[in-house]
N, C-alpha and C positions, 0 to 999 in steps of 0.2 A: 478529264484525267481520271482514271480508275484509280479506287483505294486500293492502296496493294497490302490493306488490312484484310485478313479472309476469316471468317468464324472460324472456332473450331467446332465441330459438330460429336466430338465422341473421343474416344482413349486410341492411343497409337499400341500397336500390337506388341511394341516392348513392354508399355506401361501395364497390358494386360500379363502379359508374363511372368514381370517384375513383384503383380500382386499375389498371383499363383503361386509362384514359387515362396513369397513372405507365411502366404495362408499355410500350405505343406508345411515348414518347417514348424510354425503353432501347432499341426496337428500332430507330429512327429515328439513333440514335448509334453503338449496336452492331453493326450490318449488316454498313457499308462496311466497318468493320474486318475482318471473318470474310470476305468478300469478296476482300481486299486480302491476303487471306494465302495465297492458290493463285500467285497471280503470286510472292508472296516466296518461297513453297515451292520452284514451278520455278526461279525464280534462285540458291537455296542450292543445289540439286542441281546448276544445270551448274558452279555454282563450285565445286562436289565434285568434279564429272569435271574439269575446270579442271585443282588440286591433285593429282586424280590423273595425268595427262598431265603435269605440271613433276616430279612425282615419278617417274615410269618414266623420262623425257628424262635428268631427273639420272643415275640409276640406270644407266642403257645407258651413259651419258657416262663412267662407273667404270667399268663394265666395260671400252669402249675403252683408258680409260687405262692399266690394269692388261694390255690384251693391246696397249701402243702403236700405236694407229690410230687414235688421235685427230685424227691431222692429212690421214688419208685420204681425199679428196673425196667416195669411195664403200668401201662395206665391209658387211662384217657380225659378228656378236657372237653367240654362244650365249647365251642365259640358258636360267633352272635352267625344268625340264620340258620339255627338249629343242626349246625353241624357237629360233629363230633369225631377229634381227632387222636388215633391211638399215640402215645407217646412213649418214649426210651427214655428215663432219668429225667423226666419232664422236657423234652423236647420233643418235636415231629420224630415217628417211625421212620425208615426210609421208604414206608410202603404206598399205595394207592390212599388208605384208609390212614395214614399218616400226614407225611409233606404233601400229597396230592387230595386231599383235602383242606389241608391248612393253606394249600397257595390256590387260588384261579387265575390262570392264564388260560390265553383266548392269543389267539391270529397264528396259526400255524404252528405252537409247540403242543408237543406231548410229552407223557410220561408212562411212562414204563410199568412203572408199579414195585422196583426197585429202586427207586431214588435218581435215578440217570432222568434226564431232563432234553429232548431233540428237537432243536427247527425241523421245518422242511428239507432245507436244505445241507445236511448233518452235524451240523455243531452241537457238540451236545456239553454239558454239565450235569457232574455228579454228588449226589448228596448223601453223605456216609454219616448215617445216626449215629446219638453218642454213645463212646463207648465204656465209658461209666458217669456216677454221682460229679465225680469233679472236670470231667472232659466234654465241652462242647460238641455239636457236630463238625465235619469237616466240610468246608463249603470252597475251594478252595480253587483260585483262578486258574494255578496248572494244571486243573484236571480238567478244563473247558479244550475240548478239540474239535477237528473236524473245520473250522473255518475257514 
């Protein structure tokens, strides 16, 4: 008597269908998201240079205070590697010889040499020195575009 048991040896051409059409519809949902993550990427990183640039401004700001010229319209400050950073009422200048001194960044951004800060790929941030004795600079997340 034959077994009227038969192997099965592979997928029936519904079942391959059935999978195709499951994968399309992931792909159809999952895209946009992987997509959607180059623009979040560049926006984390200028909010990194952002954080970086509030954190040297502070930084220079100490050191003013600690050499009293903080209340100096104009000045300058040594920091450590014998650099020397001109300053506005004891903060970074907006200039080359100012915030682009006080900060190094490395992997694709530049600076200007007026305070605006650019990836590669154009987001940029702008850093506006102070503009007196009792007013910080403005470092200031809605002025980040370009994303």
């Amino acid at each position: 008597m034959k077994n009227s048991l038969q192997k099965n040896n592979g997928f029936t051409l519904i079942e391959l269908i059935v999978v195709i059409v499951i994968l399309g519809i992931m792909v159809t949902f999952a895209a946009p998201k992987f997509i959607d993550l180059q623009s979040d990427a560049r926006a984390s990183v200028i909010r990194g240079v952002e954080g970086s640039i509030r954190s040297a401004a502070t930084l220079v700001y100490s050191k003013s205070l600690i050499d009293g010229t903080e209340t100096a319209a104009t000045g300058t400050v040594n920091v450590s590697g014998g650099g020397v950073v001109d300053t506005v009422f004891g903060y970074p200048a907006a200039t080359a010889a100012g915030i682009g001194t006080a900060i190094d960044l490395q992997g694709g951004v530049t600076h200007d040499g007026s305070g605006v800060f650019t990836l590669q790929t154009g987001c940029t941030v702008t850093y506006v020195a102070a503009a007196d004795a009792t007013t910080p600079p403005v470092i200031d997340p809605a002025v980040i575009t370009g994303c």
